[in-house]
PQR file of N, CA, C, O and H, with PARSE charges and radii, in Angstrom:
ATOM      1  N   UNK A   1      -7.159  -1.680  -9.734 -0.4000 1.5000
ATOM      2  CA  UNK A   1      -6.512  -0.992  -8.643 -0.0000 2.0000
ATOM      3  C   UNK A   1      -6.573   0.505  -8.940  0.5500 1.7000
ATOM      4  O   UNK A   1      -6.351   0.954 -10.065 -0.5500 1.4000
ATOM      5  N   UNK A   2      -6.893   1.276  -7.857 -0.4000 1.5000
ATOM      6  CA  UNK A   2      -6.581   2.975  -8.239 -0.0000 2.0000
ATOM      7  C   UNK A   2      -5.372   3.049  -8.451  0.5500 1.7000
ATOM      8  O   UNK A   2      -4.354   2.402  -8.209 -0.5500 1.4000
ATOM      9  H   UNK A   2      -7.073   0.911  -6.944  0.4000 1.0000
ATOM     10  N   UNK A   3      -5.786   4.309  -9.140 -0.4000 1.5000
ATOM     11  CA  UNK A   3      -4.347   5.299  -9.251 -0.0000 2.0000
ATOM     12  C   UNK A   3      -3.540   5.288  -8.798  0.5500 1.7000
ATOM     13  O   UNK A   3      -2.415   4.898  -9.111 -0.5500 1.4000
ATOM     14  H   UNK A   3      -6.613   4.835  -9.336  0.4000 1.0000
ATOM     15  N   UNK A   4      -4.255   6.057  -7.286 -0.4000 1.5000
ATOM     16  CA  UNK A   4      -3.327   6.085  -5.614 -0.0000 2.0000
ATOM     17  C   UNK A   4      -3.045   4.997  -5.817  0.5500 1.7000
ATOM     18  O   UNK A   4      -1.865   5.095  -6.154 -0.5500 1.4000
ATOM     19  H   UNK A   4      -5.169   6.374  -7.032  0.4000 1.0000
ATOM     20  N   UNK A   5      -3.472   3.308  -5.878 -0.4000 1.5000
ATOM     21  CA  UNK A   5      -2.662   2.565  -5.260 -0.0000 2.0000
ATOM     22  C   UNK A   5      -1.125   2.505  -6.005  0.5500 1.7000
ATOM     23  O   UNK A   5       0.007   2.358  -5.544 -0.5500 1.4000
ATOM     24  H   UNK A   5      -4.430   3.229  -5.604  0.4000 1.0000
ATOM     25  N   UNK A   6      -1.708   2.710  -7.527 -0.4000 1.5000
ATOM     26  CA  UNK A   6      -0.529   2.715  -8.406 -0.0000 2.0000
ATOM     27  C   UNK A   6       0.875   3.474  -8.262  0.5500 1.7000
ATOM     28  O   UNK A   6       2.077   3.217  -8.195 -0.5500 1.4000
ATOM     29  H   UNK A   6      -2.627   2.829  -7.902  0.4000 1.0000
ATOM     30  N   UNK A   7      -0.054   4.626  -8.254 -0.4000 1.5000
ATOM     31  CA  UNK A   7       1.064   5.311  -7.330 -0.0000 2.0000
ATOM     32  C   UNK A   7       2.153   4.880  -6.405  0.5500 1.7000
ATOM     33  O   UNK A   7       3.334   5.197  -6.547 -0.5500 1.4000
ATOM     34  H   UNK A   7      -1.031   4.834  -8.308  0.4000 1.0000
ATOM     35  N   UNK A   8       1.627   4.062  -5.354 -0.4000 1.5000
ATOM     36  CA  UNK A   8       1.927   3.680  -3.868 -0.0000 2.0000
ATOM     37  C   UNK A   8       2.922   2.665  -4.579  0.5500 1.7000
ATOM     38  O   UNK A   8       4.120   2.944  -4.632 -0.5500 1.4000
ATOM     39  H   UNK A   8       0.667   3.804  -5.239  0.4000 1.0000
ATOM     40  N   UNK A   9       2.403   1.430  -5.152 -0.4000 1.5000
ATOM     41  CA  UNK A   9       3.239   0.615  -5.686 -0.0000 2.0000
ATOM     42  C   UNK A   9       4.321   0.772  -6.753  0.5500 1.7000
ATOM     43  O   UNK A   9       5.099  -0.086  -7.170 -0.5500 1.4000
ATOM     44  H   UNK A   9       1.430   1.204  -5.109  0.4000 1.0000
ATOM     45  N   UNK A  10       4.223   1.813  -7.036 -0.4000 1.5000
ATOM     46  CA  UNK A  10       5.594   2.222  -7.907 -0.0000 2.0000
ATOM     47  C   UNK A  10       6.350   3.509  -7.441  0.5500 1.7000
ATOM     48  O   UNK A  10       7.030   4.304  -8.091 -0.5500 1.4000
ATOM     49  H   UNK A  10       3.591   2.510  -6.697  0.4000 1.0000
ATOM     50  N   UNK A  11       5.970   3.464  -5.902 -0.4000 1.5000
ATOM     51  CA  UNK A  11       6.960   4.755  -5.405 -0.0000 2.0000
ATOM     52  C   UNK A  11       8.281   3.809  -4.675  0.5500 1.7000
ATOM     53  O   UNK A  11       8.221   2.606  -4.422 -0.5500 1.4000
ATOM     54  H   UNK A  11       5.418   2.819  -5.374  0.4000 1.0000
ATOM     55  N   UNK A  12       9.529   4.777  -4.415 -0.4000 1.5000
ATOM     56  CA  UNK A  12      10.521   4.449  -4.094 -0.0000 2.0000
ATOM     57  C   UNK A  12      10.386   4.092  -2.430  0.5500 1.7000
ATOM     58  O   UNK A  12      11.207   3.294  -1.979 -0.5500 1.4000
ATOM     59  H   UNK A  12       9.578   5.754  -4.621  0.4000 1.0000
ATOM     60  N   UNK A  13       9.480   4.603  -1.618 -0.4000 1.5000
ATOM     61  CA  UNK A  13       8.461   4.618  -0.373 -0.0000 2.0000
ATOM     62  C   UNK A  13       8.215   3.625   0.105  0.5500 1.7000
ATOM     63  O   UNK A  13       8.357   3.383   1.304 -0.5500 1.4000
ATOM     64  H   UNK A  13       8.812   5.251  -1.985  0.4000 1.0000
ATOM     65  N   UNK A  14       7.849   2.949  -0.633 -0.4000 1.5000
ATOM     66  CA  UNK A  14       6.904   1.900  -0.692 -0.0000 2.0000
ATOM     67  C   UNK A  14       7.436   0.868   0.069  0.5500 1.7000
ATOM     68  O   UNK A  14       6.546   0.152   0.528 -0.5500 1.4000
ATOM     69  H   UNK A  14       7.733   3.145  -1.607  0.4000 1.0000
ATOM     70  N   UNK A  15       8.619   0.512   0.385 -0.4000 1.5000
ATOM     71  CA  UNK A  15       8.988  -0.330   1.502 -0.0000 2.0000
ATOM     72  C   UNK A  15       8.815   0.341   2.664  0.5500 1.7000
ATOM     73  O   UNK A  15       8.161  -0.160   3.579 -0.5500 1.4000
ATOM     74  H   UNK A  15       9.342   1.094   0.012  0.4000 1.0000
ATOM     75  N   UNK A  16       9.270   1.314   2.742 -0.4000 1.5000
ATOM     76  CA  UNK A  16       9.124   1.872   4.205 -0.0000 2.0000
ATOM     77  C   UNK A  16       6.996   1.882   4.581  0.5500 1.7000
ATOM     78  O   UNK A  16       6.552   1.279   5.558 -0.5500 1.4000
ATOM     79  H   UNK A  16       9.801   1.722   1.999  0.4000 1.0000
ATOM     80  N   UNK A  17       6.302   2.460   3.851 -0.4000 1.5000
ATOM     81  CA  UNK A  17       5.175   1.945   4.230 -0.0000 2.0000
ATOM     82  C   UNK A  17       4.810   0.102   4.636  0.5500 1.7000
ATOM     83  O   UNK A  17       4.185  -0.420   5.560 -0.5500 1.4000
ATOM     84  H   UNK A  17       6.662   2.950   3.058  0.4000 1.0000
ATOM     85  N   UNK A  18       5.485  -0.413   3.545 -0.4000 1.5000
ATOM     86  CA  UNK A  18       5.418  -2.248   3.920 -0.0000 2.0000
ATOM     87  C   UNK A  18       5.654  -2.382   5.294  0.5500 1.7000
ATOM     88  O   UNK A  18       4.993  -2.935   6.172 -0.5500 1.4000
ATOM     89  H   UNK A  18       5.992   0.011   2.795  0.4000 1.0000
ATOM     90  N   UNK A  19       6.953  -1.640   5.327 -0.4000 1.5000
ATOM     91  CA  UNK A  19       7.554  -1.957   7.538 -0.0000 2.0000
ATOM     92  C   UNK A  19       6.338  -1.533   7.918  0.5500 1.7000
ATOM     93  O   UNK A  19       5.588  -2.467   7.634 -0.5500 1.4000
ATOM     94  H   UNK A  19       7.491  -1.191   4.613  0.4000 1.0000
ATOM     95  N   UNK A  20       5.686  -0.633   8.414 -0.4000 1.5000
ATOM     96  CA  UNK A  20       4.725  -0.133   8.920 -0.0000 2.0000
ATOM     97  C   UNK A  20       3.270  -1.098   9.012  0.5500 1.7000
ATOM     98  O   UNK A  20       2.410  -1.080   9.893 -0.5500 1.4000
ATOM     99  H   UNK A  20       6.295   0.125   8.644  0.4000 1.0000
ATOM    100  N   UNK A  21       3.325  -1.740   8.053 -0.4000 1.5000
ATOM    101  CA  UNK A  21       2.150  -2.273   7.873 -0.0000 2.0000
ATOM    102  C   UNK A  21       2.900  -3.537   8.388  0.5500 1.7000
ATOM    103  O   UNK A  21       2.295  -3.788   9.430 -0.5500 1.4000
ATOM    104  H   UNK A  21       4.023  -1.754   7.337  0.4000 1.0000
ATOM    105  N   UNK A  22       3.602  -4.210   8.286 -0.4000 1.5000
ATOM    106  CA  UNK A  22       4.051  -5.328   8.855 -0.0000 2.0000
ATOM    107  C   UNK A  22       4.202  -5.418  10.325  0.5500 1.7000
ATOM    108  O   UNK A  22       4.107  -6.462  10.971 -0.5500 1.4000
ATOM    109  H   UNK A  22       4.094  -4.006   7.439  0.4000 1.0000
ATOM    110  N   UNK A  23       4.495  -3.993  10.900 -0.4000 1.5000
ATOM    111  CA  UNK A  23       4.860  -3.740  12.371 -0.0000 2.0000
ATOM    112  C   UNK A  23       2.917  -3.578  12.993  0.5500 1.7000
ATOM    113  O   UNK A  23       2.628  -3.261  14.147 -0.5500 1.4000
ATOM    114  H   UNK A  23       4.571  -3.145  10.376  0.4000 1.0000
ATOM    115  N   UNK A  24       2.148  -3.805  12.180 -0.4000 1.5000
ATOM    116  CA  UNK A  24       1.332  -4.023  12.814 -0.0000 2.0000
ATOM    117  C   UNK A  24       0.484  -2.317  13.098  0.5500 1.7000
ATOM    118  O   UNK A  24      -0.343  -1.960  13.937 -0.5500 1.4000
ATOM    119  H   UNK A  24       2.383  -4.062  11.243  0.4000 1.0000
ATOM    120  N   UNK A  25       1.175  -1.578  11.953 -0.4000 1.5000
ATOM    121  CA  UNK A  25       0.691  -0.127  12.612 -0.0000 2.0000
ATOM    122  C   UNK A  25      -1.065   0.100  11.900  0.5500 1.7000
ATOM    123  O   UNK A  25      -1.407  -0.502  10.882 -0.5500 1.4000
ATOM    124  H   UNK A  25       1.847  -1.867  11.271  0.4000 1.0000
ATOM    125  N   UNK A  26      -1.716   0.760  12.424 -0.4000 1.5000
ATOM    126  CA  UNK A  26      -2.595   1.029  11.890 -0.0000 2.0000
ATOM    127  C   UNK A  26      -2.990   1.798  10.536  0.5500 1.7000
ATOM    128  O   UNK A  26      -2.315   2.508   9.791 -0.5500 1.4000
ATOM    129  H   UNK A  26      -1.438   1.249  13.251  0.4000 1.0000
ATOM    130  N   UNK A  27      -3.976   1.502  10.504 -0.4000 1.5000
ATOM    131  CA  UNK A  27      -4.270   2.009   8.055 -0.0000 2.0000
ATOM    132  C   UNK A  27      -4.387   3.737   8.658  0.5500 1.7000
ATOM    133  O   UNK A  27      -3.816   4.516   7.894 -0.5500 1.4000
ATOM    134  H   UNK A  27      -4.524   0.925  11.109  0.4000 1.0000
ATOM    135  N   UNK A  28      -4.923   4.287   9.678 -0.4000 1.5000
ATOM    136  CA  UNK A  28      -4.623   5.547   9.773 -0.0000 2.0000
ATOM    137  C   UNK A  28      -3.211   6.110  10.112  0.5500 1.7000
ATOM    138  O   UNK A  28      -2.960   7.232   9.673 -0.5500 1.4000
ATOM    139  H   UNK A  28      -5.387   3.654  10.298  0.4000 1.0000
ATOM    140  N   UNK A  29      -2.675   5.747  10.522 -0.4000 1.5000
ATOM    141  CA  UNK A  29      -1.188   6.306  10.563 -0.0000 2.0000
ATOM    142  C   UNK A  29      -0.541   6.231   9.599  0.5500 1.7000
ATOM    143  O   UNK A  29       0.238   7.117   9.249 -0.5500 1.4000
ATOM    144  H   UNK A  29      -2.878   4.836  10.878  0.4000 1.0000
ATOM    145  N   UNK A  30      -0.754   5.049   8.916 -0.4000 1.5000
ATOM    146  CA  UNK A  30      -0.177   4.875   7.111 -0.0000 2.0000
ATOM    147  C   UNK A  30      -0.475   5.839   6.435  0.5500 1.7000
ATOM    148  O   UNK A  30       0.370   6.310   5.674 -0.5500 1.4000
ATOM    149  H   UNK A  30      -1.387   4.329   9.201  0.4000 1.0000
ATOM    150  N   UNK A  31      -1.829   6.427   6.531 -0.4000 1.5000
ATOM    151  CA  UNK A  31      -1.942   6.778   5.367 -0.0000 2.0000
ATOM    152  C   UNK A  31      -1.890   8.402   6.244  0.5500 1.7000
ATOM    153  O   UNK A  31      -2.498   9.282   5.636 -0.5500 1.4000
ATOM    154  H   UNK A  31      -2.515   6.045   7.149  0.4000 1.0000
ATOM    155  N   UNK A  32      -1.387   8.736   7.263 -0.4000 1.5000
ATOM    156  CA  UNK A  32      -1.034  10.224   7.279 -0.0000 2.0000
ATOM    157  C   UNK A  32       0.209  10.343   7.118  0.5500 1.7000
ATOM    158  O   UNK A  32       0.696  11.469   7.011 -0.5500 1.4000
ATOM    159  H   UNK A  32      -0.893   8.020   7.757  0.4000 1.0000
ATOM    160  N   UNK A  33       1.217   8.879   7.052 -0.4000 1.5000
ATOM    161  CA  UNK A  33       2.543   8.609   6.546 -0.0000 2.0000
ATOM    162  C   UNK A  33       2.861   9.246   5.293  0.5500 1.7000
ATOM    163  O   UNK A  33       3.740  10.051   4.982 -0.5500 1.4000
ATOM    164  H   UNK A  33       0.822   7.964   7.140  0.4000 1.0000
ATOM    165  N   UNK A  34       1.626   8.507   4.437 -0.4000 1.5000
ATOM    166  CA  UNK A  34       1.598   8.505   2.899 -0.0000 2.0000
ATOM    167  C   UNK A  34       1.605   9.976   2.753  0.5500 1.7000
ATOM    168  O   UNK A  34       2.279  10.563   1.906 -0.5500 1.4000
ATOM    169  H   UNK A  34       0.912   7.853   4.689  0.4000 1.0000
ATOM    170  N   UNK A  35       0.559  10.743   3.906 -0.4000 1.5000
ATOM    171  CA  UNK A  35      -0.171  12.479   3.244 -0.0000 2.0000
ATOM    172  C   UNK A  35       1.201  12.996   3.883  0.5500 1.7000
ATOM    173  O   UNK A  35       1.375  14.169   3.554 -0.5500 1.4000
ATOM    174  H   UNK A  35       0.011  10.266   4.593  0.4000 1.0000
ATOM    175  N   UNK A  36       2.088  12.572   4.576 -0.4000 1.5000
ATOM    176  CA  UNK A  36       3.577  13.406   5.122 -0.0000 2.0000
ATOM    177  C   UNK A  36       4.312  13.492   3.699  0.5500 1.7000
ATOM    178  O   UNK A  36       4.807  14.567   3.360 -0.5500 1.4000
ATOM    179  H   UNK A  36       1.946  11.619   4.843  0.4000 1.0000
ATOM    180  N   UNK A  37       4.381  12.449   2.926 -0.4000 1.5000
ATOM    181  CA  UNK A  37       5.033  12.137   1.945 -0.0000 2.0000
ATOM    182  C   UNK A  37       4.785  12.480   0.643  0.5500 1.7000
ATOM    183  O   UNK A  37       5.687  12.454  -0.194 -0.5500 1.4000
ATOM    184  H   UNK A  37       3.979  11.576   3.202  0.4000 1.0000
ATOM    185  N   UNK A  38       3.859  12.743   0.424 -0.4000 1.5000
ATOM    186  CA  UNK A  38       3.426  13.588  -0.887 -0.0000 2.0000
ATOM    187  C   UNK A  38       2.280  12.530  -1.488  0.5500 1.7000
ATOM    188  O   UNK A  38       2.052  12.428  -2.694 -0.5500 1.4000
ATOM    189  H   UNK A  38       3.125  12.764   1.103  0.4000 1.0000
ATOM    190  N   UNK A  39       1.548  11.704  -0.378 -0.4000 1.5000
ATOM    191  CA  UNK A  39       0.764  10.557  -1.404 -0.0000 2.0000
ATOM    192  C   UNK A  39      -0.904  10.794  -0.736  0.5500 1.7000
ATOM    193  O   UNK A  39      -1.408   9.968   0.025 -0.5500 1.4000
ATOM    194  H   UNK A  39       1.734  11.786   0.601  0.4000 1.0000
ATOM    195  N   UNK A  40      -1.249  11.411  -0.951 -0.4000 1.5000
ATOM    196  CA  UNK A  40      -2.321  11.487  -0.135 -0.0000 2.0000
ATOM    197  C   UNK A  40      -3.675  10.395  -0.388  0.5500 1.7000
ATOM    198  O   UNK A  40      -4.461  10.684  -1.290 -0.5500 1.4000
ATOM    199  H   UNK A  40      -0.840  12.082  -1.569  0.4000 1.0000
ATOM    200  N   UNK A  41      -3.850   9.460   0.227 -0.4000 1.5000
ATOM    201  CA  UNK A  41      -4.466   8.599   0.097 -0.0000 2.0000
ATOM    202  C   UNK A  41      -5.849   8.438   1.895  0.5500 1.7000
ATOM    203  O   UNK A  41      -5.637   8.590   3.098 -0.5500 1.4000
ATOM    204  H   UNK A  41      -3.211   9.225   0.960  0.4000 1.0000
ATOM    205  N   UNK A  42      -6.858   8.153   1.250 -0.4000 1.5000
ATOM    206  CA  UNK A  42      -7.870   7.670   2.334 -0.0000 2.0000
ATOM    207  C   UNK A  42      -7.805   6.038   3.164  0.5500 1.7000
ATOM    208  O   UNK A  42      -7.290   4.991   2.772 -0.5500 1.4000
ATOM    209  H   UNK A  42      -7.030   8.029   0.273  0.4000 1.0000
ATOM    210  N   UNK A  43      -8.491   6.325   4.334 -0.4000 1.5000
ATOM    211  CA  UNK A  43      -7.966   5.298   4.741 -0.0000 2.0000
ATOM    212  C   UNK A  43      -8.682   3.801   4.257  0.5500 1.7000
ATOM    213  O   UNK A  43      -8.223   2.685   4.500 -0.5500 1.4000
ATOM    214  H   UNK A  43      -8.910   7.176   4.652  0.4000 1.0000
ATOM    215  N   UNK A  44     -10.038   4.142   3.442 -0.4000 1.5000
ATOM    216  CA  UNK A  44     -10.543   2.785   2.544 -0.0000 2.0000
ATOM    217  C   UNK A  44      -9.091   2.404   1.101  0.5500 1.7000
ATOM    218  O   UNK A  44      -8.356   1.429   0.945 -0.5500 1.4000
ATOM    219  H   UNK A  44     -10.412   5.048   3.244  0.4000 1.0000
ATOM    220  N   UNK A  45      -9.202   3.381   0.516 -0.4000 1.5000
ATOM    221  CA  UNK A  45      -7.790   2.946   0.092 -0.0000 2.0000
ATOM    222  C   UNK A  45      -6.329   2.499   0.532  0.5500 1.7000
ATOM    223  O   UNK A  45      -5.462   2.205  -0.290 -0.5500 1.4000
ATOM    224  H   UNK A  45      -9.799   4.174   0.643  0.4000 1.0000
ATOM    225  N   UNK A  46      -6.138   2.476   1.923 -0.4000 1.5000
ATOM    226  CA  UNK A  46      -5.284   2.029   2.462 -0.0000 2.0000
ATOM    227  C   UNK A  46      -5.905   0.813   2.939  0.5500 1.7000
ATOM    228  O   UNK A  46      -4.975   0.022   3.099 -0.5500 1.4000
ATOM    229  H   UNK A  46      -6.842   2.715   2.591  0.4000 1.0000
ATOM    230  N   UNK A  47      -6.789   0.359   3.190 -0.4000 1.5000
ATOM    231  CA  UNK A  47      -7.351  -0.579   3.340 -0.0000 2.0000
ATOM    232  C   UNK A  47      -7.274  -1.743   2.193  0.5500 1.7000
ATOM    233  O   UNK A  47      -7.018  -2.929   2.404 -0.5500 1.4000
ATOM    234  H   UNK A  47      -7.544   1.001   3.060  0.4000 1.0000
ATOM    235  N   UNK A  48      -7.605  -1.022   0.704 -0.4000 1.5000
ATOM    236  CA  UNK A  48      -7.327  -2.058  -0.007 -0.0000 2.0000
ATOM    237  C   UNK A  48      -6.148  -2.141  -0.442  0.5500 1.7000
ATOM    238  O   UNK A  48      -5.914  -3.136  -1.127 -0.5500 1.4000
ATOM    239  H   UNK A  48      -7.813  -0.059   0.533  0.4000 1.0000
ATOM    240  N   UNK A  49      -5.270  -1.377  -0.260 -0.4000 1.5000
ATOM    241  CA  UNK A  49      -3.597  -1.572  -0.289 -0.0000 2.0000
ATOM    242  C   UNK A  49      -3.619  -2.472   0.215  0.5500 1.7000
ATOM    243  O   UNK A  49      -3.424  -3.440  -0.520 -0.5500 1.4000
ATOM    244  H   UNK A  49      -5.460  -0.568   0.296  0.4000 1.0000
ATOM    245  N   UNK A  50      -3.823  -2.747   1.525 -0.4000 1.5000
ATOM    246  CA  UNK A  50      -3.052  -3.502   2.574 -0.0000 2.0000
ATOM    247  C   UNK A  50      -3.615  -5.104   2.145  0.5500 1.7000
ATOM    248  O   UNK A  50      -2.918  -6.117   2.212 -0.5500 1.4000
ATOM    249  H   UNK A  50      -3.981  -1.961   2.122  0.4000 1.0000
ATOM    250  N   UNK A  51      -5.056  -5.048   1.692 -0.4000 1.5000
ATOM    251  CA  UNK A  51      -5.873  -6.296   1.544 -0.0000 2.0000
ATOM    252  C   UNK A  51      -5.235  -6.962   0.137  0.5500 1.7000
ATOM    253  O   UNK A  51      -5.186  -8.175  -0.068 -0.5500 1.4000
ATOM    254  H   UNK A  51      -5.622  -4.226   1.638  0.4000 1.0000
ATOM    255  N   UNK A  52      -4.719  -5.846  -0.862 -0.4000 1.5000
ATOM    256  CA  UNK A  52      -4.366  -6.721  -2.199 -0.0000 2.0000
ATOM    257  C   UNK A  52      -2.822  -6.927  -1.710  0.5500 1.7000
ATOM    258  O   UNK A  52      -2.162  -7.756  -2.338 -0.5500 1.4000
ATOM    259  H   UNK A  52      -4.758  -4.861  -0.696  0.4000 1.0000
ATOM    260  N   UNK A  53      -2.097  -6.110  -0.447 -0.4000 1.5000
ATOM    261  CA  UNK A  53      -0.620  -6.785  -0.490 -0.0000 2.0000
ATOM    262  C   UNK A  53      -0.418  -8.178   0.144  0.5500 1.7000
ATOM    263  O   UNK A  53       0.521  -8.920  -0.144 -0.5500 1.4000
ATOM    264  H   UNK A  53      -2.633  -5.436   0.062  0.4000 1.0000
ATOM    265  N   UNK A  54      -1.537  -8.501   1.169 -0.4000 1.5000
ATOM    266  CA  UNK A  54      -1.833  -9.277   1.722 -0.0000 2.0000
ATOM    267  C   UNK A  54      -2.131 -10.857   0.679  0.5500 1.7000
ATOM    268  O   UNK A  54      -1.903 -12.066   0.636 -0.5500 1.4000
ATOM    269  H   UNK A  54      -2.299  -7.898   1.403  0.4000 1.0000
ATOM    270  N   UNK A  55      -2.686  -9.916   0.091 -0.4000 1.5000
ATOM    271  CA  UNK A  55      -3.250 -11.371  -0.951 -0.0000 2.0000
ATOM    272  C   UNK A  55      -2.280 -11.479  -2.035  0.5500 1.7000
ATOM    273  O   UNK A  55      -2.866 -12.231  -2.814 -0.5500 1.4000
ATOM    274  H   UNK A  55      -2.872  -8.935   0.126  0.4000 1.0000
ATOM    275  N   UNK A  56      -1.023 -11.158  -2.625 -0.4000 1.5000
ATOM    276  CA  UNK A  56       0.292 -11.368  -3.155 -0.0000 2.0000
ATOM    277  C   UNK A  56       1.054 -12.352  -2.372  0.5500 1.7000
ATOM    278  O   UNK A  56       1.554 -13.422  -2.717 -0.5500 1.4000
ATOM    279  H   UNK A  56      -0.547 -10.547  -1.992  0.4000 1.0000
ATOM    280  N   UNK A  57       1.020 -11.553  -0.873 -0.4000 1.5000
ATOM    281  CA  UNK A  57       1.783 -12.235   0.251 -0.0000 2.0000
ATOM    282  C   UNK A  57       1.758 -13.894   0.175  0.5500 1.7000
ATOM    283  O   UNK A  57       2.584 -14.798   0.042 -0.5500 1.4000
ATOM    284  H   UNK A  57       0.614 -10.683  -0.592  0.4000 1.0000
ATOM    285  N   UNK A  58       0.457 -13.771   0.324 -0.4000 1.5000
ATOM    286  CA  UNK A  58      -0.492 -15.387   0.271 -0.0000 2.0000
ATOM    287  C   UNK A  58      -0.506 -16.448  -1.111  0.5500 1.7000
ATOM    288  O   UNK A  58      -0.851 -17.630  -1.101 -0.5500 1.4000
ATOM    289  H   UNK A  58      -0.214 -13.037   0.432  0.4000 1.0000
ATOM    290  N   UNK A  59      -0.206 -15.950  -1.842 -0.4000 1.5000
ATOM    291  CA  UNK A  59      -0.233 -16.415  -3.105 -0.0000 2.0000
ATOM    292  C   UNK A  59       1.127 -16.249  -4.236  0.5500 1.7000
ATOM    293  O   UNK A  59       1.207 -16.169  -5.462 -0.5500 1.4000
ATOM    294  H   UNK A  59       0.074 -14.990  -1.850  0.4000 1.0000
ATOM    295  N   UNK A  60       2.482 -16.248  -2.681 -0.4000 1.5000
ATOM    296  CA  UNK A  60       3.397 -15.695  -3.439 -0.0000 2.0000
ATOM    297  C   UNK A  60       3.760 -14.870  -4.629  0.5500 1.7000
ATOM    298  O   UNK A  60       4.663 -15.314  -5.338 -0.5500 1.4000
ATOM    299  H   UNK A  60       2.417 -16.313  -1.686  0.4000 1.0000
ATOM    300  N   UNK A  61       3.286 -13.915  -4.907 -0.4000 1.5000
ATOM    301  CA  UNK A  61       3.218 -12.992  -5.667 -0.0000 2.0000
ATOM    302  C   UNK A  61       3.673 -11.849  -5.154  0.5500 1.7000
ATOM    303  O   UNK A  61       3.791 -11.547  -3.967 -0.5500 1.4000
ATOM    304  H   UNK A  61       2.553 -13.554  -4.331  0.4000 1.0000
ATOM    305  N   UNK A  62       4.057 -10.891  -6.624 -0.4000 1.5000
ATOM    306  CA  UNK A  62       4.561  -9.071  -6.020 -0.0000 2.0000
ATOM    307  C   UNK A  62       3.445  -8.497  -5.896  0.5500 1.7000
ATOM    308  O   UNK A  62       2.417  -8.899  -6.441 -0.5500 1.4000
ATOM    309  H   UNK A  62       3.961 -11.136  -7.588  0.4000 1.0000
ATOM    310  N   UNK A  63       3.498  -7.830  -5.410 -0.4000 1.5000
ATOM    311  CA  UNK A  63       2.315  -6.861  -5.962 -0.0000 2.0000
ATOM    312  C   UNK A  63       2.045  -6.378  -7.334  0.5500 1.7000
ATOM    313  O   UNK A  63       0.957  -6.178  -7.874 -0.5500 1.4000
ATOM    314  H   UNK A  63       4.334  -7.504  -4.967  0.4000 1.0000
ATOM    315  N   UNK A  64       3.020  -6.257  -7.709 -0.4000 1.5000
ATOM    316  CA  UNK A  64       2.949  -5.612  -9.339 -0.0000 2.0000
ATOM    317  C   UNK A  64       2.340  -6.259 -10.077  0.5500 1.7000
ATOM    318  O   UNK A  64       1.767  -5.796 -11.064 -0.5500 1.4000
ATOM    319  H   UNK A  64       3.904  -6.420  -7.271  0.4000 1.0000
ATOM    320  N   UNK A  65       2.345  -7.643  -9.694 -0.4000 1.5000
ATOM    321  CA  UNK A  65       1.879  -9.281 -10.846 -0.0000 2.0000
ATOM    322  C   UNK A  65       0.197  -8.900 -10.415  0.5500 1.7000
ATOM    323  O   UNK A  65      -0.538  -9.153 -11.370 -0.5500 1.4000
ATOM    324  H   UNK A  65       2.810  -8.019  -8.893  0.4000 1.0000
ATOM    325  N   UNK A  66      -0.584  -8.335  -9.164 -0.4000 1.5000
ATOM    326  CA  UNK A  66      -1.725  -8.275  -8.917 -0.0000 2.0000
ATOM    327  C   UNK A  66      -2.289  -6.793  -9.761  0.5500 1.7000
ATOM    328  O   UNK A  66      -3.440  -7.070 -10.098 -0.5500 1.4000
ATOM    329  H   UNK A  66       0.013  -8.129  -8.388  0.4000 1.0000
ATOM    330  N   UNK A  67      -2.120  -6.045 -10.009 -0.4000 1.5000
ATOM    331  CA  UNK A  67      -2.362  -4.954 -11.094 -0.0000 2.0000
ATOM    332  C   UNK A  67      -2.970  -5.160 -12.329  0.5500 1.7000
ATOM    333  O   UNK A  67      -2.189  -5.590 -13.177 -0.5500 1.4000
ATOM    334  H   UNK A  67      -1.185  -5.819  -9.735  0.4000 1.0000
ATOM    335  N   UNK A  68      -4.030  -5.001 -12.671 -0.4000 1.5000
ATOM    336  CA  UNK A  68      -4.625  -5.364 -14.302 -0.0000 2.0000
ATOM    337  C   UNK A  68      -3.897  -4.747 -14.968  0.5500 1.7000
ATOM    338  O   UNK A  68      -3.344  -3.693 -14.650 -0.5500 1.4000
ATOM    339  H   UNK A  68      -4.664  -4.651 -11.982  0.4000 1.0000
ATOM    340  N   UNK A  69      -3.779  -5.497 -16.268 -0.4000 1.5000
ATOM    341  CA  UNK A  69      -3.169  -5.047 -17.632 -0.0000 2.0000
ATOM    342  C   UNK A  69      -3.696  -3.583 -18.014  0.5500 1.7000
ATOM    343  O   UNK A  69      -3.328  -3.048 -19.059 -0.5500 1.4000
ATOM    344  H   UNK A  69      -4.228  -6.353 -16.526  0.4000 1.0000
TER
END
């Protein structure tokens, strides 16, 4: 996982981006969310945000448990 995502997943934020992505909003508005917020991230990296939270979701898992050692 990048940095950025690392970042993303260990910010205090990070739910309020989840609503967003749950409400169905688009990976570009997220991630000018993220650049409002001090996280500046692209929207292929918001892309795989959304694809590895997705796949926690699915496999009951946190996100944090999906992160390499």
């Amino acid at each position: 996982m990048s940095g950025k995502i690392n970042e993303l997943v260990e910010g205090k934020k990070r739910p309020l981006l989840d609503k967003m992505i749950d409400e169905g909003k688009s990976a570009a508005k997220c991630v000018e969310w993220c650049k409002e917020n001090r996280l500046p991230l692209s929207i292929p990296t918001m892309y795989a945000y959304i694809k590895w939270r997705n796949e926690a979701i699915v496999n009951g898992l946190t996100i944090e448990l999906l992160q390499p050692n």
